[in-house]
N, C-alpha and C positions, 0 to 999 in steps of 0.2 A: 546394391540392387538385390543380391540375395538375400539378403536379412528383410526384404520388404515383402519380395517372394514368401519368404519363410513366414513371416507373421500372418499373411494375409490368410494364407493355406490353414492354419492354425488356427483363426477366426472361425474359419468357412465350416473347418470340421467342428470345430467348439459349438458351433448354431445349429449342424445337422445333427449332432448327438443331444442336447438341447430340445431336440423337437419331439420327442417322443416323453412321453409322461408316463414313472409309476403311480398308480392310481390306488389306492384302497376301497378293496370290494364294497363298502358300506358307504362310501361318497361317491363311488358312479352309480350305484343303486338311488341314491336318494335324489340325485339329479344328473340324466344321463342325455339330458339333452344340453347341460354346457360344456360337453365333451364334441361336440358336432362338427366335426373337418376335421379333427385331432388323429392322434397314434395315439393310444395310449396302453400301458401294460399292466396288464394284473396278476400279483404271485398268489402261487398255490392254489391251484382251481382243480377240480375234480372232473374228469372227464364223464360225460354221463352215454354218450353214442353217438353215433352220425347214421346220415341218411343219405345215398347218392341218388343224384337225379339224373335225371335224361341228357347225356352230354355232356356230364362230369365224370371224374378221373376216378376209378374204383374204389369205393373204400366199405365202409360199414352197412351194415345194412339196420342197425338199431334204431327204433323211433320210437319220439316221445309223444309225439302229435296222433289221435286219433282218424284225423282226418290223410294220412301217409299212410296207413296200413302198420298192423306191424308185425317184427318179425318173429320167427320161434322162438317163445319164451320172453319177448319182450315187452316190460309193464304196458300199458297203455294209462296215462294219466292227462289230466287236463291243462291246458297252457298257462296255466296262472304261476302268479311270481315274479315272469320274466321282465329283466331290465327292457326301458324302452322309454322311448319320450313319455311327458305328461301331460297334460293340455290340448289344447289346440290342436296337436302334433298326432302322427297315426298311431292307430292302435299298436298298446303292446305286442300284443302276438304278431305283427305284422314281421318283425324280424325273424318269425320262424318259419315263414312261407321260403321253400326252394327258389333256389335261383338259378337259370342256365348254368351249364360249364363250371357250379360249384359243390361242394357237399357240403349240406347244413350238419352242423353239428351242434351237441348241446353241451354245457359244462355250467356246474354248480360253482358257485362263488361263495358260497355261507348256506346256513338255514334260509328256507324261503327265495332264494337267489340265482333263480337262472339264467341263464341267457342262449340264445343261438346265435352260432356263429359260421360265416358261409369261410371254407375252405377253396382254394383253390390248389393248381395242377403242380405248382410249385411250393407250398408249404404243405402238400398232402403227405410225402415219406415222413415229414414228422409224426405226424399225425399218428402215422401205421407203428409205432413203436409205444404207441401208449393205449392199454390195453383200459377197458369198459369198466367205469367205477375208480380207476386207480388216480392219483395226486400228479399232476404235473408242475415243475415249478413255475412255470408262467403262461401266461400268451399275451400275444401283443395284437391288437386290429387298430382297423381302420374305422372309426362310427362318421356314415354316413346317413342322409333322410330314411332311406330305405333298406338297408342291413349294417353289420359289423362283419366285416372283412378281414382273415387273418393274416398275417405280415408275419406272424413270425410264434411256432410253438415252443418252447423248451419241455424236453420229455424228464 
């Protein structure tokens, strides 16, 4: 009976380690909407700033979006680039709009290759250890209709 125990437990972990996918930055860019319900993780991304919103957990105050304000010294550029569905599916930039109780953040994948990703109250300390412009070796989100959720940063 414990040996049945033991295997099953064994499986169970085998399939939730399994569910999470490394991804190369250049095949979630090229289709990021067959990524849609998924985990998935992408090394070596560049952090580029966050933005907190009304009701989220404090964090950066740098913005990439003109329409957020922004803050001292920080670029003002246009939202092009960012991964996001194609088709049918909402606009790109639609992933950079705030969302309650999160901070958007932005992080460069390659040339050309942005994306926003909303932070929340539990993967924010990561966050606060990787400084603006510098190389993180991963993050891991959530890609849902309407944002990419972080689960999890490596600084």
């Amino acid at each position: 009976m414990k040996k049945i125990t033991l295997i099953a437990v064994v499986l169970f972990l085998a399939k939730s380690v399994s569910a999470q996918l490394v991804v190369d930055a250049e095949m979630f860019k090229a289709n990021p909407s067959q990524f849609m319900g998924k985990t998935i993780t992408i090394k070596n991304v560049t952090y580029k700033g966050s933005q907190t919103t009304a009701g989220s957990p404090q964090g950066g105050t740098v913005s990439g979006t003109p329409s957020a304000g922004a803050g001292a010294g920080a670029p003002t550029k246009p939202s092009t680039g960012l991964a996001g569905p194609t088709g049918g599916g909402p606009a790109k930039d639609q992933y950079c709009n705030p969302q309650p109780n999160f901070t958007l953040t932005k992080w460069s994948l390659g040339p050309n290759n942005n994306i926003c990703v909303q932070v929340d109250a539990k993967t924010q300390p990561a966050l606060g250890m990787i400084q603006t412009g510098s190389l993180a070796k991963s993050i891991t989100f959530r890609v849902t209709p309407t944002m990419y959720a972080a689960t999890r940063i490596e600084p």
